[in-house]
C-alpha positions in Angstrom: 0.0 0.0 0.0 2.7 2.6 1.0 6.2 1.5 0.2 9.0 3.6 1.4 12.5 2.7 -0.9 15.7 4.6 0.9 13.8 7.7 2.0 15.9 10.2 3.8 15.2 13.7 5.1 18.2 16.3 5.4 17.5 20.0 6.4 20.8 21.1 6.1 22.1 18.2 3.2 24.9 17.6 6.1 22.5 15.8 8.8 20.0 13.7 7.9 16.5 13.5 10.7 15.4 10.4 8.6 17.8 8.2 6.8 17.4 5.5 4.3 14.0 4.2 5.4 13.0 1.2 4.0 9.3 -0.1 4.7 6.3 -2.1 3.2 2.9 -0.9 5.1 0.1 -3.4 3.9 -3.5 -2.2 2.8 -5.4 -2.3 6.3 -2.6 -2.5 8.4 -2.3 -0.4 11.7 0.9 0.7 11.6 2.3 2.7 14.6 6.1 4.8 13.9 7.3 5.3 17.8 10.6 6.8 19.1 12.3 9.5 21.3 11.6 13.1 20.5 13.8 14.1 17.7 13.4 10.5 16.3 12.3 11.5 13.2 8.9 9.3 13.5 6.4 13.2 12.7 8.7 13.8 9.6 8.5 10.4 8.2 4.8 10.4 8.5 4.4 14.1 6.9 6.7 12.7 3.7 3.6 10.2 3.0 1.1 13.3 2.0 4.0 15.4 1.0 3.5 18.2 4.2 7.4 17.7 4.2 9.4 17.0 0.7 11.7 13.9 0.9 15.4 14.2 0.5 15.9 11.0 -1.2 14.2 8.2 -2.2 11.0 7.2 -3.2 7.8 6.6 -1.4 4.8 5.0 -3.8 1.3 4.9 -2.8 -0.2 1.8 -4.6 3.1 1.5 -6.7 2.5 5.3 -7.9 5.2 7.8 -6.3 3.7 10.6 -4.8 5.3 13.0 -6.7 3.3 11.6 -9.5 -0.1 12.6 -7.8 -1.2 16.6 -8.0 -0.9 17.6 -4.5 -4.3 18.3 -3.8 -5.7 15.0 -5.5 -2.8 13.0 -3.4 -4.5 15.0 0.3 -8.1 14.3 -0.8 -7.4 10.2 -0.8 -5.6 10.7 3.2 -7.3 11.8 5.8 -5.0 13.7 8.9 -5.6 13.7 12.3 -3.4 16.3 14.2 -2.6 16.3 18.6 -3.9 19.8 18.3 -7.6 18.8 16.2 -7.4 21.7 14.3 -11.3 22.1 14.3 -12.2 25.9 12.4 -13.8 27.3 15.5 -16.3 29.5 13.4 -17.9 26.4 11.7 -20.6 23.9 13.3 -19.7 20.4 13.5 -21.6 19.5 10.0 -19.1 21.8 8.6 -16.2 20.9 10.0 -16.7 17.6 8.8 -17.9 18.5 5.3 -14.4 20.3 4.4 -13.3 17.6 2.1 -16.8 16.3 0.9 -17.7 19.9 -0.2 -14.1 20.3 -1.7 -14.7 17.5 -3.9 -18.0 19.1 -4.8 -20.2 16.5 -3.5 -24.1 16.9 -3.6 -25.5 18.7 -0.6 -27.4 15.4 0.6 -24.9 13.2 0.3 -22.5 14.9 2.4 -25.4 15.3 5.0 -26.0 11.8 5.0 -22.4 11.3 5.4 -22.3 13.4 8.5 -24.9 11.6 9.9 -23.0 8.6 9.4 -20.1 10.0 11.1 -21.3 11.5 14.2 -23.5 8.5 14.9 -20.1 6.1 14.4 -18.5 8.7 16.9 -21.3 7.6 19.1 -22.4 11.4 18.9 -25.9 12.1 18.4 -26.7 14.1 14.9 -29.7 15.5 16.0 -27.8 17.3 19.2 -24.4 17.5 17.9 -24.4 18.7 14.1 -25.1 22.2 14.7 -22.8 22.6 17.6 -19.3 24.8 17.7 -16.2 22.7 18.9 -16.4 25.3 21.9 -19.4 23.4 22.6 -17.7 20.0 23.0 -15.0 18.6 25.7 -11.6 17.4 24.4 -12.6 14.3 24.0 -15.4 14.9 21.6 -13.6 17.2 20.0 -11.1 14.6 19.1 -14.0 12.2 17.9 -14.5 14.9 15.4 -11.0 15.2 14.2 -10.8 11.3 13.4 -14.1 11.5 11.6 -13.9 14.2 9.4 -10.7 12.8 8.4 -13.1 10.1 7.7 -15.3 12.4 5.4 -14.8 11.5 2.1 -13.7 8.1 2.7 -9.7 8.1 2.0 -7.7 5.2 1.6 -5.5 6.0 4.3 -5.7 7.7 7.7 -2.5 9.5 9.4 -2.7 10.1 12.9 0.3 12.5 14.4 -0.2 11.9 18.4 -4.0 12.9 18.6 -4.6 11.3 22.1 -1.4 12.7 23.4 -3.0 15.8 25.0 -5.8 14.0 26.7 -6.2 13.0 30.4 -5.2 9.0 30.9 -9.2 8.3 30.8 -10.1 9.7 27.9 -6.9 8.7 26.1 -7.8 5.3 27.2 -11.2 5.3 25.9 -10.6 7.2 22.5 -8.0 4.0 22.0 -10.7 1.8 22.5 -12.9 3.7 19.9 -10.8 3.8 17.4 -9.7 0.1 18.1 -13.1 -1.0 17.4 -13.6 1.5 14.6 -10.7 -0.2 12.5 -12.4 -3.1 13.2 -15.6 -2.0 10.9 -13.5 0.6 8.3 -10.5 -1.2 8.1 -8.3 1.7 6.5 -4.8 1.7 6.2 -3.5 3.7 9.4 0.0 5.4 10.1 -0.4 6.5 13.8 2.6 8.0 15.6 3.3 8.0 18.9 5.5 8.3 21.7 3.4 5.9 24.2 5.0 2.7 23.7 1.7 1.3 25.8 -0.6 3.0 23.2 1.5 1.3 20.7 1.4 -2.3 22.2 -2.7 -1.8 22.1 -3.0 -0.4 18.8 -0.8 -1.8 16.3 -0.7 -4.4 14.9 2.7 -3.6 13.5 5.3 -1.6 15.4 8.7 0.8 14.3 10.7 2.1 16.5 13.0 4.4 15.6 16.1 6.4 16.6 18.1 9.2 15.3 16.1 8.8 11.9 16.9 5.2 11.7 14.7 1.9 12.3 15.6 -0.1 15.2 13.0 -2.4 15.2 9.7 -3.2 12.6 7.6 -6.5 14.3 4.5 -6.9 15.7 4.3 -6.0 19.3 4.6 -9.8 20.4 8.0 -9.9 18.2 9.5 -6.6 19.8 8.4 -7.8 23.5 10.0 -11.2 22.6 12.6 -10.7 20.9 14.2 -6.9 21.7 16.8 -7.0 18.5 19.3 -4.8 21.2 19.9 -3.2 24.0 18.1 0.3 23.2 15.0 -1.5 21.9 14.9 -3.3 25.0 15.3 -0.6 27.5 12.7 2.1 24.9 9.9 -1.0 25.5 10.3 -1.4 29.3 8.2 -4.2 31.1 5.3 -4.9 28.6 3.7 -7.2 31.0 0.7 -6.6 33.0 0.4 -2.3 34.0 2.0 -2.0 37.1 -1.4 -0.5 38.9 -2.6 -1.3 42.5 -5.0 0.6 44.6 -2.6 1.8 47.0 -3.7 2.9 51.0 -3.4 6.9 50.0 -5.7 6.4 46.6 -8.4 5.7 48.9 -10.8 7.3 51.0 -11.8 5.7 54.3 -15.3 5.4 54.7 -17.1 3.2 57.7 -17.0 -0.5 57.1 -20.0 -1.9 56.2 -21.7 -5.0 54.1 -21.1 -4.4 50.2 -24.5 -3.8 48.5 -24.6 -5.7 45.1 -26.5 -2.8 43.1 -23.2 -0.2 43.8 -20.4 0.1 41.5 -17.8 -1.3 43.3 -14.3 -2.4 42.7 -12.2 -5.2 44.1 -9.0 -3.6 45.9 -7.1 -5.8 43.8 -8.1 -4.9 40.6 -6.6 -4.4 37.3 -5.8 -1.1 36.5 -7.9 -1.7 33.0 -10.8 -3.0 35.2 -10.6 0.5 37.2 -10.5 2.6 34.5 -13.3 1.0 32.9 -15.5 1.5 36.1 -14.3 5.0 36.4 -15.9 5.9 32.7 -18.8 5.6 34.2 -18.9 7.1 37.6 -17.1 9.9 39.2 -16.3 7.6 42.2 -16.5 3.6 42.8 -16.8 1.7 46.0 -13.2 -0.4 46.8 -14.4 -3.7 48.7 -12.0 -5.9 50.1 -13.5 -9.7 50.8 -17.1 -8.3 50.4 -16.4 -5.2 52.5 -16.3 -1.6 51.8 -13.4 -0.3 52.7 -13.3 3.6 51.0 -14.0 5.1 47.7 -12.0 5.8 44.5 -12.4 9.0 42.7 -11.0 9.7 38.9 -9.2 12.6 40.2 -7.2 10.2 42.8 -6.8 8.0 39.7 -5.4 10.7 37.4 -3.1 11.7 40.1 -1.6 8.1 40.3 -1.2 8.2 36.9 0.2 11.7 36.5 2.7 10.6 38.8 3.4 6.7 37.4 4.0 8.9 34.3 6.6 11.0 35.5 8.1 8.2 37.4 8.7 6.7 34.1 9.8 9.7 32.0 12.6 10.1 34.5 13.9 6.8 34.2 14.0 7.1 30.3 
């Protein structure tokens, strides 16, 4: 589908940020480029829809190079999701996703019935949401809205430069699950960068990690877990086993003891951290029960405090 043949990237013609990158990404694949900062993984995806001219090399999109495509027609067949969304913040939501559609001067019904479409598979409700400004909406749904109207008019393939990066752990969480099961029904050809090697284990289903514009490693997540080709892959992947998460004593808020009513929403104090995140979608705060016992509550701010911190904890140590 997208074939990269010794594609570098020099600014200077002395140093290259990406150098001789050679990759296959298959039709319907979910590909994720990861890395440190610096990497080159944001310039290698901007070569695909020519935001950022290649040095050297060639890059062919269905064995056509991209220089061979006018610019705009080569942008019309890939959709772009940004970190920043990039909504136009004087337009409704039916607008902002009709950009392309009306570009391509399709027929007014059409791309309202293609709106529709959208905002219902973004589990947004056309009727409330169409006429809405992004002001209007949180972050998250505001991010919906950039992955569907990169949707609009049905591309081919689908890059995605960090867009869950800015969120809070919960709603990154749950926009990963979205989009997990959305593949699932459009199956487009993704390029999704990242610098979250967990958000890379979950979402692709191949994985490049790269370093000082080079690849270090290309497998599936199970290969790079496996089999770390060295000693920087290894160290960049960490412990890919189970999420280090318990409810610690401080996360919790005493509350009298007293016999666990089965109609609450209640968590087990030793829980999975992907079993308390999916409770605390839900509700503000759970019940923690300990041998059919309350024993405190658990709020989403205490959460995103643990993980704020767990975060940093890690950052330092990379």
């Amino acid at each position: 589908m997208i074939h990269f043949e010794n594609v570098s990237k020099s600014y200077d013609r002395n140093i290259n940020v990406v150098e001789s990158i050679n990759v296959n990404i298959k039709e319907g694949e979910f590909f994720v480029i990861i890395g440190p900062s610096g990497c080159g993984k944001t310039t290698t995806l901007k070569m695909i829809n020519r935001l950022i001219p290649l040095s050297e090399g060639t890059i062919r999109i269905r064995d056509k190079k991209i220089s061979e495509y006018a610019v705009h027609e080569l942008r019309w067949q890939i959709g772009y999701v940004l970190q920043q969304i990039a909504l136009f913040p004087h337009m409704t939501i039916e607008e902002n996703i009709a950009v392309v559609p009306e570009l391509k001067r399709w027929k007014k019904d059409q791309i309202s019935k293609r709106v529709t479409e959208l905002l219902n598979m973004a589990e947004l409700d056309p009727t409330t949401y169409r006429g809405r400004k992004p002001s209007e909406l949180s972050g998250g749904q505001q991010q919906r809205i950039g992955v569907v109207r990169a949707l609009a008019a049905d591309p081919d393939i689908i890059l995605m430069d960090e867009p869950f990066s800015a969120l809070d752990p919960i709603s990154r969480v749950k926009l990963q699950d979205d989009l997990l099961h959305l593949q699932q029904t459009i199956k487009k050809t993704i390029v999704f960068v990242t610098h979250d090697i967990q958000e890379a284990m979950k979402l692709g289903d191949r994985i490049c990690i790269m370093r000082e514009g080079k690849i270090e490693q290309l497998g599936t997540p199970e290969e790079i877990v496996t089999s770390p080709v060295n000693s920087f892959v290894k160290k960049f992947i960490g412990d890919q086993g189970p999420h280090p998460f318990v409810i610690e004593d401080h996360m919790v808020a005493a509350t009298p003891s007293f016999q666990l009513d089965s109609r609450a929403n209640t968590i087990n104090i030793a829980s999975s951290w992907r079993e308390v995140i999916d409770a605390l979608l839900t509700e503000e705060v759970v019940y923690v029960e300990e041998r059919g016992n309350v024993i405190g509550t658990l709020s989403r701010e205490a959460l995103l405090a643990f993980l704020a911190a767990y975060e940093n904890e890690r950052s330092a140590i990379t």
